[in-house]
C-alpha positions in Angstrom: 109.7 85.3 122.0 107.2 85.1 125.0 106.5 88.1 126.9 105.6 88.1 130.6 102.1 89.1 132.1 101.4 91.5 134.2 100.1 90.8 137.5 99.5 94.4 137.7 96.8 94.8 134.7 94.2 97.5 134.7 90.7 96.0 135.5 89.5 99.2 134.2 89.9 99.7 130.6 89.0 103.4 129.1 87.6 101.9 125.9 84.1 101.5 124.6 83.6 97.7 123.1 81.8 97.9 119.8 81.3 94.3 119.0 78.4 92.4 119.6 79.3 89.1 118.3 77.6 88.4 115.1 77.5 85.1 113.0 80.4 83.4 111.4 81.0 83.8 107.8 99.6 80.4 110.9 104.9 81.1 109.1 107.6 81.8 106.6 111.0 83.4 106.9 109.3 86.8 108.0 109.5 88.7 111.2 105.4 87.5 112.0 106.6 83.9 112.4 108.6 84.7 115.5 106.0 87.3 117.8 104.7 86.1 121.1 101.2 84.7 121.1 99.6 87.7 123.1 97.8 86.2 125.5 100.9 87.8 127.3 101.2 91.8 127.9 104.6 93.1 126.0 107.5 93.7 128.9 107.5 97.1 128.4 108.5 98.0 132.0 112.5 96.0 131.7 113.0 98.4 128.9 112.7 101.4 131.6 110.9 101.4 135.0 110.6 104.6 135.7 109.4 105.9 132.2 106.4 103.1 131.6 105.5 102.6 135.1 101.7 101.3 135.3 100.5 103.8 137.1 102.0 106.9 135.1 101.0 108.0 132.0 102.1 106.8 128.5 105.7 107.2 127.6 106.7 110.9 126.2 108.2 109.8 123.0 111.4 111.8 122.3 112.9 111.5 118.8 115.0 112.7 116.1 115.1 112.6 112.4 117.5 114.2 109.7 116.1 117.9 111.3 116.6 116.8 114.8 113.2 117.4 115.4 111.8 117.1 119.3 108.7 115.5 119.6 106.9 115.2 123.3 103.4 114.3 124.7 101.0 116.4 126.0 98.1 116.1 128.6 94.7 116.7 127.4 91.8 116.1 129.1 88.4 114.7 127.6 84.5 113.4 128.9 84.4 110.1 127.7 80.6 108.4 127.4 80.3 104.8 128.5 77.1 102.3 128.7 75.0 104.6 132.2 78.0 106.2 133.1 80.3 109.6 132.1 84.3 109.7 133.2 86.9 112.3 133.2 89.9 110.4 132.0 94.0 111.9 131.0 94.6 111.3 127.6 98.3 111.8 126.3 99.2 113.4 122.8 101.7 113.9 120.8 102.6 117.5 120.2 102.8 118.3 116.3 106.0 118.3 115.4 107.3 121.6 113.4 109.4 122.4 110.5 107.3 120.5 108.2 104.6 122.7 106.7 105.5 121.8 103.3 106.6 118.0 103.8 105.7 115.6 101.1 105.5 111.8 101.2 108.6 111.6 99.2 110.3 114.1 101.6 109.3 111.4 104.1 110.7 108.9 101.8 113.8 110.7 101.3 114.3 111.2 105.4 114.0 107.5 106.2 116.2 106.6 103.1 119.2 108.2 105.1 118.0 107.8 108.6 120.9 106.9 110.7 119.4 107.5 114.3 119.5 103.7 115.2 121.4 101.1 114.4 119.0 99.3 112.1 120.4 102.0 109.1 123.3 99.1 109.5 121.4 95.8 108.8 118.3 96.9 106.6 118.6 96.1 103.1 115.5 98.4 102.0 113.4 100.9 104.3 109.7 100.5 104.5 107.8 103.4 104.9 104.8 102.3 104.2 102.0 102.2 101.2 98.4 102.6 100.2 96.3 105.6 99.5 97.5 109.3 100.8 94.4 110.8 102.0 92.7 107.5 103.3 89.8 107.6 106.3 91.8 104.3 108.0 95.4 103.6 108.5 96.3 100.1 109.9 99.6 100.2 111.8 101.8 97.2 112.5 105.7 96.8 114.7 107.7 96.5 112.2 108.9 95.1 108.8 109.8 91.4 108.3 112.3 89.5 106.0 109.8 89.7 102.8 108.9 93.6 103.7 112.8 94.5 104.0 113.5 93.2 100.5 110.8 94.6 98.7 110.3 97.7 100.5 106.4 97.6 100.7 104.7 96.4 104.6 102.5 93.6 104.8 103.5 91.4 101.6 104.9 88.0 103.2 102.1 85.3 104.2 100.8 87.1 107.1 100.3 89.9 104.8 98.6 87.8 102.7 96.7 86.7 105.4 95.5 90.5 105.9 94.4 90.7 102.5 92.0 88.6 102.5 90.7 89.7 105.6 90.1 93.3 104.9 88.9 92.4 101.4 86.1 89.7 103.1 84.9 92.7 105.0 84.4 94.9 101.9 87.5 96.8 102.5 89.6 98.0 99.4 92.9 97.9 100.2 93.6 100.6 97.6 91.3 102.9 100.0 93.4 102.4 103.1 97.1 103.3 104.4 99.3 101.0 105.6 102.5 100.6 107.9 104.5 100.2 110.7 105.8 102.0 113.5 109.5 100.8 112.7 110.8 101.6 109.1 113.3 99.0 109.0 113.3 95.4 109.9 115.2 94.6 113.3 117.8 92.1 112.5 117.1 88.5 113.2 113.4 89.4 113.4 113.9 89.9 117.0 111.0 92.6 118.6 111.4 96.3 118.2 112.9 98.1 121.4 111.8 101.3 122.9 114.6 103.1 121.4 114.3 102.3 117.6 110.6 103.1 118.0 110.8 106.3 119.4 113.5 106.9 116.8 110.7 106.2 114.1 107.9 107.9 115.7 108.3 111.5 113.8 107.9 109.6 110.6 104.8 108.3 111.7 103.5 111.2 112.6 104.6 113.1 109.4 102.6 110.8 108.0 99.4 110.9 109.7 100.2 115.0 109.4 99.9 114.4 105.7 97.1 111.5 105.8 95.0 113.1 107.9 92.8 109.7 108.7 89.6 109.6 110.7 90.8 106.4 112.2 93.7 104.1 113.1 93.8 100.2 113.5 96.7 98.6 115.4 97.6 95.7 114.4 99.0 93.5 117.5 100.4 94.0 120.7 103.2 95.7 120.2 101.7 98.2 118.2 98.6 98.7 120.4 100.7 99.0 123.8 103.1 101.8 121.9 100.2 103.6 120.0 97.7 103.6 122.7 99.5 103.1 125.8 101.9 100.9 128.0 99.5 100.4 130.8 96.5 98.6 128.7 95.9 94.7 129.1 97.1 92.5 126.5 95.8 92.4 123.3 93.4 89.0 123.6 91.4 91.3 126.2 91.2 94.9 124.3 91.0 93.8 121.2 88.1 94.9 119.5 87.5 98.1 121.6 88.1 101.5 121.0 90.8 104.0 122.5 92.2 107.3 122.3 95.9 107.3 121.4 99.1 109.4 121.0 98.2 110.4 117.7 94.6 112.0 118.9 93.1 109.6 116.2 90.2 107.3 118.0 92.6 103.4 117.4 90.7 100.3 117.3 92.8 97.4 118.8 93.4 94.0 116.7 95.3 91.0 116.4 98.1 90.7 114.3 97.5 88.5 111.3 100.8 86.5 111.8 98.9 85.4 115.3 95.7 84.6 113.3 98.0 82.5 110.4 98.8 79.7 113.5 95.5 78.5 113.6 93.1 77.6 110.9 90.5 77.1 113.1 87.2 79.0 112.0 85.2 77.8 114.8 83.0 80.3 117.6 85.4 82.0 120.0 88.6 81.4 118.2 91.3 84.1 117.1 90.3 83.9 113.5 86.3 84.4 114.4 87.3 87.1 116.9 89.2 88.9 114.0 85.9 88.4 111.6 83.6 90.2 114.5 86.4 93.0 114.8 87.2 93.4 111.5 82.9 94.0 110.2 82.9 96.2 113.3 86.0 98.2 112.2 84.4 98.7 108.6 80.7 99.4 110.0 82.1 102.4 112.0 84.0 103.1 108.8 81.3 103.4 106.5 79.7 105.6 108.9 82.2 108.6 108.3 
């Protein structure tokens, strides 16, 4: 499933890059086996021209859930340092959404077990909301589930998953101390990529969860998730990743690849994905520990 540049990519990237690059140390039946390599930008803009144009803001995210809930994005503005310089920048933010003081992670649960706001309540066979610990500093978000994730109900557990696990534990992460998800809480059929729609549809469980999680930081995994979390208009993911950016949550997101990208290439060697991953991944848990 390619995706087509953009011959209209920012040169100017909002983000401070905290990698220096340090010393060195892909598919089954799932969804991972089938996303783009992301040298390429996601094609955003044929999903609606008007509403992702480069030069406008992110997308508002309008949404429902069983409550009918409205969600929207707000303008805030914020002094952002960078290496001898300071700039002014728009950052848009999701509004919190209300009629959820006393929600619950199995409220949450029970909400996407009877979502029917998109047509993927037709061909799921188990929702995934996501899994890990409920007051964690970091939550890694991913697109959506694949073929192993929709029949167990739990994110991340096919061989990209796997992938991931080894990762984060190399790095001195315990999974047990993180949260992890997707934006989508049910697998598109024929592992196909997640549409605009059915992500907007899913973004008030998100953020119900984050409401409840509270995290000091978020890493998105891929380029799907990046260009939805922090915005539309952002390079692709082979030239942010690594860096730092506000997002719609308001929660400072680090940019990464997708471990189903990393599992195509066993390569270890200076400058490929799998090295970039190891320099992103210490960074991620040096800025981490410093919380």
């Amino acid at each position: 499933m390619a995706r087509k540049s953009s011959s209209t990519e920012s040169n100017e990237i909002d983000a401070v890059d905290l990698i220096s690059l340090l010393s060195m140390p892909e598919n089954g039946d799932s969804y991972e086996i089938e996303l783009s390599v992301p040298e390429q930008d996601i094609d955003l803009i044929a999903l609606g021209k008007e509403e992702l144009a480069l030069a406008k803001p992110p997308v508002p995210i309008s949404a429902s859930v069983s409550k009918t809930i409205p969600t929207t994005l707000t303008t805030q503005t914020k002094t952002v340092a960078k290496p001898q310089q300071t700039q002014t920048k728009t950052v848009n933010v999701l509004t919190p959404i209300q009629g959820f003081e006393n929600d619950s992670f199995d409220q949450i649960r029970k909400d996407i077990s009877v979502c029917q706001q998109c047509g993927l309540c037709k061909t799921r066979k188990n929702v995934v909301p996501g899994v890990g610990n409920e007051h964690a500093k970091l939550v890694l978000i991913g697109e959506a589930p694949g073929a192993d994730e929709d029949i167990q109900g739990i994110p991340f557990v096919g061989k990209a998953g796997k992938h991931l696990d080894k990762i984060l534990a190399a790095a001195g992460f315990k999974k047990e101390e993180l949260y992890i998800c997707n934006i989508l809480k049910c697998r598109p059929p024929n592992n196909r990529d997640p549409n605009l729609a059915e992500m907007k549809v899913c973004t008030p469980f998100l953020q119900r969860q984050l409401a409840l999680i509270k995290p000091k930081l978020i890493g998105c995994l891929g380029n799907i998730s990046a260009h939805y979390v922090i915005s539309p208009s952002i390079p692709g993911i082979t030239r942010i990743r690594g860096q730092w950016f506000d997002s719609i949550f308001g929660i400072p997101t680090f940019a990464m690849y997708h471990p189903s990208y990393l599992i195509r290439s066993e390569s270890r060697e200076k400058g490929s994905p799998n090295w970039q991953m190891w320099q992103d991944i210490r960074a991620l848990k040096a800025k981490y520990d410093s919380l």
